[in-house]
C-alpha positions as CSV (number, residue, x, y, z in Angstrom):
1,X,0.0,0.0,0.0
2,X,3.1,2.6,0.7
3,X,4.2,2.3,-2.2
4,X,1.2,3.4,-4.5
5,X,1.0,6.2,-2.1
6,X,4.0,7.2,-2.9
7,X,3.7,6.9,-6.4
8,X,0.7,8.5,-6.1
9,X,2.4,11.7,-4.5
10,X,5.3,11.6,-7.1
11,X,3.0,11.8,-9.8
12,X,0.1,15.0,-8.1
13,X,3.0,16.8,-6.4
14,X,4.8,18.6,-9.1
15,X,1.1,19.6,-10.2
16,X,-0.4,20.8,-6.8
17,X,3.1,22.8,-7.0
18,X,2.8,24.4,-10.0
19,X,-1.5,24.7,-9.3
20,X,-0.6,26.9,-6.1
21,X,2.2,28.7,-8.3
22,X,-0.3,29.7,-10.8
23,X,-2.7,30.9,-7.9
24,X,-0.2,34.0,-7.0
25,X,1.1,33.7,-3.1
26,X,-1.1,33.3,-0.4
27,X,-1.8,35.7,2.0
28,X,-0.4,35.3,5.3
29,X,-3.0,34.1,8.0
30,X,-3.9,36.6,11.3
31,X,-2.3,36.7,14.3
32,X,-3.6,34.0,16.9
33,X,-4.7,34.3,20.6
34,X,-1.7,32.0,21.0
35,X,1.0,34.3,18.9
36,X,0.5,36.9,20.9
37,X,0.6,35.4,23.9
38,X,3.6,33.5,23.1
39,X,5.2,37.0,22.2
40,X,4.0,38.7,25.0
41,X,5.0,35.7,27.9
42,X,8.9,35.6,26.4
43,X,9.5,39.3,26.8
44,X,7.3,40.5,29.5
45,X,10.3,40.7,32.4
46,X,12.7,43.1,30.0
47,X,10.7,46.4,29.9
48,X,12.8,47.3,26.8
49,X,11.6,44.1,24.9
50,X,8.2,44.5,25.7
51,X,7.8,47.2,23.9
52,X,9.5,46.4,21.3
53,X,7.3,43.5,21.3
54,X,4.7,45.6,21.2
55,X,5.6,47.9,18.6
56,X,6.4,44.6,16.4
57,X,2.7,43.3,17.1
58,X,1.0,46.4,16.2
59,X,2.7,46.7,12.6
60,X,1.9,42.6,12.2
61,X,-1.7,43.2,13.2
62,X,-1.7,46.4,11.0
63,X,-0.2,44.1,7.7
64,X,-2.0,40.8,8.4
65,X,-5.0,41.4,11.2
66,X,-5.9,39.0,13.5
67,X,-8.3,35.7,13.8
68,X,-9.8,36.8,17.1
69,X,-12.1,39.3,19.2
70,X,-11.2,40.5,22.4
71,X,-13.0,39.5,25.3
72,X,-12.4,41.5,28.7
73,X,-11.0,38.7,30.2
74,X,-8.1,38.5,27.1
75,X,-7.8,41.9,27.4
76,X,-7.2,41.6,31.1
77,X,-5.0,39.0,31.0
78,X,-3.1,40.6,28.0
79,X,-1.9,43.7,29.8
80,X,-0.9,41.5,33.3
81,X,2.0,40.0,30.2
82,X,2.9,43.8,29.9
83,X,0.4,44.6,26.8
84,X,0.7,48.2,25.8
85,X,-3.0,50.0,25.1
86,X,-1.7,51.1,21.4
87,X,-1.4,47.0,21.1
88,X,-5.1,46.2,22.8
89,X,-6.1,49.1,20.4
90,X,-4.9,47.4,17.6
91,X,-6.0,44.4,18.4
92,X,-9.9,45.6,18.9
93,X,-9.8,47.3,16.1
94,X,-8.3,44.8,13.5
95,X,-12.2,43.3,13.6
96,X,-15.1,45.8,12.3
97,X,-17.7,45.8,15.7
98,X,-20.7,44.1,14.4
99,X,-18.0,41.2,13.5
100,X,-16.6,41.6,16.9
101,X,-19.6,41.5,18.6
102,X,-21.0,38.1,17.2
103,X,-17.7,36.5,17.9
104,X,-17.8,37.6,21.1
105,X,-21.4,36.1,21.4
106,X,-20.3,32.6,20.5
107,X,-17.4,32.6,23.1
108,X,-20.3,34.1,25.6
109,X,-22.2,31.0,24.9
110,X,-19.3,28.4,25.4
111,X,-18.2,30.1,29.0
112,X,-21.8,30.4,29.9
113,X,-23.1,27.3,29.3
114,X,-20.4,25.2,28.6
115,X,-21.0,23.1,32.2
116,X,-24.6,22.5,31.6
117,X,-25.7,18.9,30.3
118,X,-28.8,20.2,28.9
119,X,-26.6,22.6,26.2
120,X,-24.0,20.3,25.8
121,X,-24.7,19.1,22.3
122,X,-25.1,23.1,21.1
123,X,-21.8,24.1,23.1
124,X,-20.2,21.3,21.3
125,X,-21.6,22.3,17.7
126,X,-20.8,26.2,18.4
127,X,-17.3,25.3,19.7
128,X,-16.7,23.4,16.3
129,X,-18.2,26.0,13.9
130,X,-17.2,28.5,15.5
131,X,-13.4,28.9,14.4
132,X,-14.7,28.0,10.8
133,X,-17.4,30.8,10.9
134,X,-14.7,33.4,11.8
135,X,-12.4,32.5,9.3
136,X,-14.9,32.8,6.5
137,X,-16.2,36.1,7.4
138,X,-12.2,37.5,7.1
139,X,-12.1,36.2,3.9
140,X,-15.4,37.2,2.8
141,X,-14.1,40.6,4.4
142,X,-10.6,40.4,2.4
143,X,-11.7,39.6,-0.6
144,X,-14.3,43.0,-0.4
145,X,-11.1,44.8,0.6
146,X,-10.1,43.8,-2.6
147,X,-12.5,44.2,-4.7
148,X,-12.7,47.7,-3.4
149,X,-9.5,48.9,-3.5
């Protein structure tokens, strides 16, 4: 069975290269919850590399936006790892409001009922769509940038 796989891959994968040539380069996907943590956790005890930290976050939010609203909680927790306001700015803003606002709603819905057995089923379907559902609407929203511009 290896084998044919491999031969199978041998014979698509100078094609699926040249297929994503021909499609132009991808854009590069939004900052995570994670990423900025990560960045903000390795250079929160050196006051001069938090803010460059900072600084660097803002311009990649600014060039490539990020896959998640701010809740208050995130927001808390974001400036207790030496978060900068122009950096929380950045970060509420990189989502239009009435985006930010359903987002927010979903992860409302998880905390909130997320215990209960009765809800368990549509805590379960929301926490799988609702990644999914956030990634389309910033393409949907990128590619309107696009055709805008």
């Amino acid at each position: 069975m290896r084998p044919f796989v491999l031969f199978i891959l041998i014979l698509v994968g100078p094609a699926l290269s040249v297929a994503a040539q021909a499609a132009g380069p991808t854009p590069e996907r939004p900052l995570t919850r994670r990423e900025v943590r990560r960045w903000l956790t390795i250079t929160q005890h050196d006051p001069e590399l938090s803010a460059q930290a900072n600084r660097d976050m803002i311009a990649e939010i600014e060039r490539r936006g990020v896959e998640f609203a701010l809740s208050e909680q995130e927001e808390w927790s974001f400036k207790l790892l030496e978060a900068s306001d122009e950096l929380l700015e950045a970060i509420r803003d990189a989502i239009p409001p009435e985006q930010r606002r359903s987002m927010l709603a979903g992860q409302e819905f998880v905390e909130r009922f997320g215990a209960d057995p009765a809800a368990r089923d549509q805590v379960n379907i929301v926490k799988r769509q609702l990644p999914q559902l956030e990634r389309i609407i910033r393409a949907l929203e990128r590619t309107t940038r696009i055709r805008t511009n």
